[in-house]
Backbone bond lengths (Angstrom), bond angles and torsions (degrees), N, CA, C in turn:
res aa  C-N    CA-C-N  psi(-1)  N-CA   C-N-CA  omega(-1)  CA-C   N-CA-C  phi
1 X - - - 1.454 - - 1.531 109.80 -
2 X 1.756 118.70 135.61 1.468 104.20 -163.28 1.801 81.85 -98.91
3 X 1.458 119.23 158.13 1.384 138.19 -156.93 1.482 90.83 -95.52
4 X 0.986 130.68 127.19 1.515 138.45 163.54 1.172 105.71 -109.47
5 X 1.778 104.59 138.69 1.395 145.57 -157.76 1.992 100.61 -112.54
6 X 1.210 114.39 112.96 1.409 124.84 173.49 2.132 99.02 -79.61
7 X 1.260 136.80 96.62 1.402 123.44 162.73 1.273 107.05 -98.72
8 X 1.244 99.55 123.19 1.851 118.32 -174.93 1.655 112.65 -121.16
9 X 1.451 90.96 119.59 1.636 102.67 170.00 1.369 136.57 -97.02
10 X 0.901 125.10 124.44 1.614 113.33 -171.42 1.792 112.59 -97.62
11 X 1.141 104.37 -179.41 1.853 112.34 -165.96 1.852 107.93 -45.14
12 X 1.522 84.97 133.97 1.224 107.98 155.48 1.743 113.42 105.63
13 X 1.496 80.34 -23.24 1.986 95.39 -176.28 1.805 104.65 -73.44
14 X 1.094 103.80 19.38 1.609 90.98 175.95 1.817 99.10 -100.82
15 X 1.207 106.85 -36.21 1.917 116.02 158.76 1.533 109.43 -52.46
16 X 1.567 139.06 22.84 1.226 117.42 -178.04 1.219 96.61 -96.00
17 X 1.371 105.98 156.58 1.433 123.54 -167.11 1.527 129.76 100.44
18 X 1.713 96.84 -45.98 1.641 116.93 156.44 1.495 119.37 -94.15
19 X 0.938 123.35 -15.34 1.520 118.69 -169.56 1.664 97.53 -120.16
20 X 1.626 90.98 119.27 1.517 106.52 172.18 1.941 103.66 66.51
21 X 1.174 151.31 83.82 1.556 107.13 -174.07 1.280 103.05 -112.87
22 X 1.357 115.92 -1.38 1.751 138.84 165.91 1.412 112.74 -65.39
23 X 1.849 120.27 -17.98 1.046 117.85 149.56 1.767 132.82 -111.35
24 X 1.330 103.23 -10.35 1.840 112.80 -159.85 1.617 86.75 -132.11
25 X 1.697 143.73 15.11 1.099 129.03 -161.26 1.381 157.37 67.85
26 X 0.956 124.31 -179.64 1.337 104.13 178.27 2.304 118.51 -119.63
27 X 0.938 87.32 -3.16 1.859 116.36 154.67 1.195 113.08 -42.53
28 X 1.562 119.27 108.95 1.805 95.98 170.60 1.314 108.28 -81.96
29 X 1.629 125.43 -169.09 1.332 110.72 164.90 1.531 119.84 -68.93
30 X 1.119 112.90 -22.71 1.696 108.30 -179.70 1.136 90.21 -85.58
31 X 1.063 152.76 61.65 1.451 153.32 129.62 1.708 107.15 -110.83
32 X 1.424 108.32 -54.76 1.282 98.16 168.49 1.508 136.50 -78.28
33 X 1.470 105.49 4.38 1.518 125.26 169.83 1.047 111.40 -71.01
34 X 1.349 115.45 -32.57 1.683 134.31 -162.89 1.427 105.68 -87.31
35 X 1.287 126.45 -53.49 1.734 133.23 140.54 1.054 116.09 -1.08
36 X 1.382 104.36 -84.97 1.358 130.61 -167.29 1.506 90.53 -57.89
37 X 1.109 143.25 -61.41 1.519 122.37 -155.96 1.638 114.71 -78.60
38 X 1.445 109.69 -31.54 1.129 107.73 165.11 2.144 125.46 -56.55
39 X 1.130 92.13 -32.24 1.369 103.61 -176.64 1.405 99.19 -84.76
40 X 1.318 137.22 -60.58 1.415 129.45 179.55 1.719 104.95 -39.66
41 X 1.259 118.41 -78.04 1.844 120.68 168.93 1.739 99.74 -27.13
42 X 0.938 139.06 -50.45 1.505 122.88 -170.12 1.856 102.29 -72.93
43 X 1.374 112.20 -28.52 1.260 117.57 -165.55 1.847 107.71 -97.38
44 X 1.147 101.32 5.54 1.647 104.04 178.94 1.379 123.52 60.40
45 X 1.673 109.25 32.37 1.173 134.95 -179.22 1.526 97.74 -101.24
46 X 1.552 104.81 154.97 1.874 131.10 160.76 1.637 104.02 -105.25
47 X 1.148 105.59 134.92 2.149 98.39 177.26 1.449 97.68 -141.35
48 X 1.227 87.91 140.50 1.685 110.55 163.55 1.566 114.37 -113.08
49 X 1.167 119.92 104.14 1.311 139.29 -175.30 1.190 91.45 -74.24
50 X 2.118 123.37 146.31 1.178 120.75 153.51 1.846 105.63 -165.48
51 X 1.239 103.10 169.71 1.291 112.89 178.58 1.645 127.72 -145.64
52 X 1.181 126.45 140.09 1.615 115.23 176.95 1.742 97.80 -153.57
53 X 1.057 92.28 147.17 1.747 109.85 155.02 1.219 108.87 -73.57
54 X 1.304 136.92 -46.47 1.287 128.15 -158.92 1.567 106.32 -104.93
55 X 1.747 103.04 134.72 1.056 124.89 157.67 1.514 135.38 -5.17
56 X 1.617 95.63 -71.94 1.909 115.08 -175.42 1.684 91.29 -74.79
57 X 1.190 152.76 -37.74 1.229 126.75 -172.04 1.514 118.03 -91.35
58 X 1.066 125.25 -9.13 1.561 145.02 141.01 1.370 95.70 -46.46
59 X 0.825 150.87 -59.53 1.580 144.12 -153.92 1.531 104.79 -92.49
60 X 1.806 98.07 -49.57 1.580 85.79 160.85 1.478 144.80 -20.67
61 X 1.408 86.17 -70.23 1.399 110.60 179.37 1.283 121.13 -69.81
62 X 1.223 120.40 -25.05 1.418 120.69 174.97 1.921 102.37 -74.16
63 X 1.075 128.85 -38.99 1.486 145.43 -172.99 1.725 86.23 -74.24
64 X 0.944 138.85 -49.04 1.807 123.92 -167.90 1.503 112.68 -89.17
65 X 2.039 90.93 -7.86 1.895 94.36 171.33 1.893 111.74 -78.15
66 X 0.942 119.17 -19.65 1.389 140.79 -179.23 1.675 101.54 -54.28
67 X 1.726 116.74 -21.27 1.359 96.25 -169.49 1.183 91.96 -138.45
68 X 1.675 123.55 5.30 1.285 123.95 -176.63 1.945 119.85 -123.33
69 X 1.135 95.54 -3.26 1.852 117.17 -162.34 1.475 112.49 -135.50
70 X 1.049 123.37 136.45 1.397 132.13 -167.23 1.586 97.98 -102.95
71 X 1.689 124.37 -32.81 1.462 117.93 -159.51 1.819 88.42 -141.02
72 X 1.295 127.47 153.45 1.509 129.05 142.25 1.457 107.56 -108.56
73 X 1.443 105.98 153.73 1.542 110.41 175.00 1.397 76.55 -124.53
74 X 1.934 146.56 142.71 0.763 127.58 -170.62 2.048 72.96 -149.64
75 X 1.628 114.69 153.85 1.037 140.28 140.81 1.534 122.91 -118.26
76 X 0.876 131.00 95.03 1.572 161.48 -113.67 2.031 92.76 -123.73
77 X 1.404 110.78 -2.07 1.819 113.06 166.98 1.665 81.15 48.10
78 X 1.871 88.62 -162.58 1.475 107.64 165.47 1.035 124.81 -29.55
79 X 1.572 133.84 -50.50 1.387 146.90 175.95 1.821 112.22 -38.81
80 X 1.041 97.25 -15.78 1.883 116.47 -176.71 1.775 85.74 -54.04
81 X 1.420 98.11 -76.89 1.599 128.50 -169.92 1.726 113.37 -42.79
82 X 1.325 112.10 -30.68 1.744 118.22 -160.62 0.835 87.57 -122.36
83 X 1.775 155.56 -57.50 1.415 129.67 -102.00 1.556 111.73 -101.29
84 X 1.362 132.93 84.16 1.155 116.93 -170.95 1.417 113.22 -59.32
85 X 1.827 98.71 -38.21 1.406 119.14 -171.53 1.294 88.92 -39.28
86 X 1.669 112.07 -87.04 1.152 106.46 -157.95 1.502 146.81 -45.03
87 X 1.572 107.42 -18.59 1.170 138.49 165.76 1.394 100.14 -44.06
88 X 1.665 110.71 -62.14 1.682 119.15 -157.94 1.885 94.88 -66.37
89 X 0.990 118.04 -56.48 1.547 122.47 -168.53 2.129 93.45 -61.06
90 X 0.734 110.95 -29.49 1.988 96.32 167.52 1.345 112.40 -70.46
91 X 1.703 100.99 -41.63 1.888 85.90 178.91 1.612 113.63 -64.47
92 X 1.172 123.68 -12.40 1.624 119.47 -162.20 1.576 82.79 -90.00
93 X 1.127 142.19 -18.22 1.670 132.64 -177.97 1.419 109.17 -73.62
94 X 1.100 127.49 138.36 1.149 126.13 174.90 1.628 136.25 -94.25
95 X 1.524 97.77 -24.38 1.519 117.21 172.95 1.398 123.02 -83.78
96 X 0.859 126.98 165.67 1.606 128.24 166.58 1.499 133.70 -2.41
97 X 1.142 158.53 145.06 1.286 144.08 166.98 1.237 105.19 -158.52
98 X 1.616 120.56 117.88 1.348 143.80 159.96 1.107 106.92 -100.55
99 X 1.895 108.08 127.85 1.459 116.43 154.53 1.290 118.72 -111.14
100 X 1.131 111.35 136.21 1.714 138.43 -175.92 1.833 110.15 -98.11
101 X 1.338 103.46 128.85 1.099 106.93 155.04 1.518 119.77 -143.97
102 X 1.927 127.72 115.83 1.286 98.21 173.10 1.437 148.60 -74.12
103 X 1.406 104.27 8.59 1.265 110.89 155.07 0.877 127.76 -81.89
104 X 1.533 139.19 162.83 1.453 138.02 144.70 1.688 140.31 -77.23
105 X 1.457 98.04 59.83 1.476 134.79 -162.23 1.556 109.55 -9.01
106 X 1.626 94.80 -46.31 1.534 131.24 -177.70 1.820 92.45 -46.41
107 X 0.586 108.17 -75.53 1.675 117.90 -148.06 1.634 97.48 -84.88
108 X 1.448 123.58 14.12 1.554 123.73 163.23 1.450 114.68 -106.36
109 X 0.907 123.52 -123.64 1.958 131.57 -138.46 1.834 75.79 -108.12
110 X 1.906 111.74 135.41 1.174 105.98 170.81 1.441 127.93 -54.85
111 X 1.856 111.28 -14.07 1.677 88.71 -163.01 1.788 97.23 -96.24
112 X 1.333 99.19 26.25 2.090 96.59 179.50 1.396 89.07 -118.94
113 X 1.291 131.71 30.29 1.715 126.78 167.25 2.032 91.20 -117.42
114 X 0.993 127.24 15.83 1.519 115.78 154.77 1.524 97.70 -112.68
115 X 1.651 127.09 132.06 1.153 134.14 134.67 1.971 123.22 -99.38
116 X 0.847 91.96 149.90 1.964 115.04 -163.70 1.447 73.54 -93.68
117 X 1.353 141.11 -100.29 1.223 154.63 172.17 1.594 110.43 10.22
118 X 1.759 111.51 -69.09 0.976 106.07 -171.74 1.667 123.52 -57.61
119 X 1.512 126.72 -27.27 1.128 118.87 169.03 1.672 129.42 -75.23
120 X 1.672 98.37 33.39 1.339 103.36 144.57 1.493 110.47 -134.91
121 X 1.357 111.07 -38.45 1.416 97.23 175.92 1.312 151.46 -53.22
122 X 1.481 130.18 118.61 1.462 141.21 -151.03 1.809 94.46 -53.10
123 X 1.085 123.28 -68.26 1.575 122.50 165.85 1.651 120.02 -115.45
124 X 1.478 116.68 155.09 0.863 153.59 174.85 1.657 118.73 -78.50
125 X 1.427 134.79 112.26 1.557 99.44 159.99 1.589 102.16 -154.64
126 X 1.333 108.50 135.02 1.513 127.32 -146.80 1.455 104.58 -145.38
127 X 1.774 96.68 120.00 2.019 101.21 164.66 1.536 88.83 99.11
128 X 1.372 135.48 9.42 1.636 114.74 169.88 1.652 100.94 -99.24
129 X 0.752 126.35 26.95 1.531 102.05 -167.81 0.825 149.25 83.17
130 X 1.736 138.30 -123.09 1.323 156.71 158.59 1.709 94.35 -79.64
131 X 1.373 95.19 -74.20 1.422 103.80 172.21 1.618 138.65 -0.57
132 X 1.568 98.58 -52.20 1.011 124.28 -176.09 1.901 119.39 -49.81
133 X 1.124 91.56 -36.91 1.991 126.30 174.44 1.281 96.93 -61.68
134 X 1.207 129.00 -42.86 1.614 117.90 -164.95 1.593 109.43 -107.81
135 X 1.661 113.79 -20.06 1.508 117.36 162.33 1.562 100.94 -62.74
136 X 1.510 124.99 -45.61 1.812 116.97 177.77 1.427 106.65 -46.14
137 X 1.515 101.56 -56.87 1.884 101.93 -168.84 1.903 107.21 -45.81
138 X 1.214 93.29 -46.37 1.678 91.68 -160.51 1.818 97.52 -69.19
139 X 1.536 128.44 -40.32 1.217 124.97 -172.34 2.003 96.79 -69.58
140 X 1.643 122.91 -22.09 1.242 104.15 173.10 1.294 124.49 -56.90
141 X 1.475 102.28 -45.98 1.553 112.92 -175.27 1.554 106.89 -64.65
142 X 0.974 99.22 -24.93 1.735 91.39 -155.44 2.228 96.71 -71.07
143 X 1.719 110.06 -39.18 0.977 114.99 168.16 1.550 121.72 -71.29
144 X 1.270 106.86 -21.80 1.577 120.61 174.78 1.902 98.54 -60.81
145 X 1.196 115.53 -58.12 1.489 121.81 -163.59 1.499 107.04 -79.31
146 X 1.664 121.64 -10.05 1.489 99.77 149.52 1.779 83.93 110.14
């Protein structure tokens, strides 16, 4: 059975490419969707790419990954900063969880150096870019294979 990967985006990342790109790039997300799938297929991964502004379908989706996804790689946007919710719906996952950010959260505005997220996620990876999406895939598998 090949392991399918839930990657979940939260608000605002559907503007990448146009919004800010001096900080988040110049990549839209269907560029890095396209990444990501190419790299999952080399990595013997299944992915479900997705995105929302809103909160409750972020959580959704993380709650229907529980019976459909073996790993999340999740960039959690703003939601990093607030989301307890979302926090609570990662602990109910049981598999893997990478959070992505292409910024380097660290080295911006103090209140984007707390993530809610990260105190569940198995790794962290922050300040690569696009990139960053396909360093998660490869650290999924690598925790996927034990």
């Amino acid at each position: 059975m090949t392991p399918r990967v839930l990657v979940l985006n939260g608000p605002n990342l559907n503007l990448l490419g146009r919004r800010r790109p001096e900080i988040y790039g110049a990549q839209t997300l269907a560029d890095i969707e396209a990444a990501c799938r190419e790299r999952a297929q080399a990595l013997g991964l299944a992915l479900d790419f997705a995105q929302s502004n809103a909160e409750h379908e972020l959580i959704d989706r993380i709650h229907a990954a529980r019976e459909t996804a073996q790993a999340i790689v999740i960039n959690p946007a703003a939601y990093t900063h607030t989301s307890i919710a979302i926090l609570d719906a990662l602990e109910t996952f049981e598999g893997p969880v990478v959070e992505v950010h292409l910024s380097n959260i660290h080295k911006r505005e103090p209140f984007r150096h707390r993530s809610y997220v990260s105190l569940r996620a198995d790794a962290v990876i922050a300040g690569c870019g696009a990139q960053g999406y396909e360093l998660a895939l490869e650290r999924v598998a690598a925790l996927l294979r034990g």
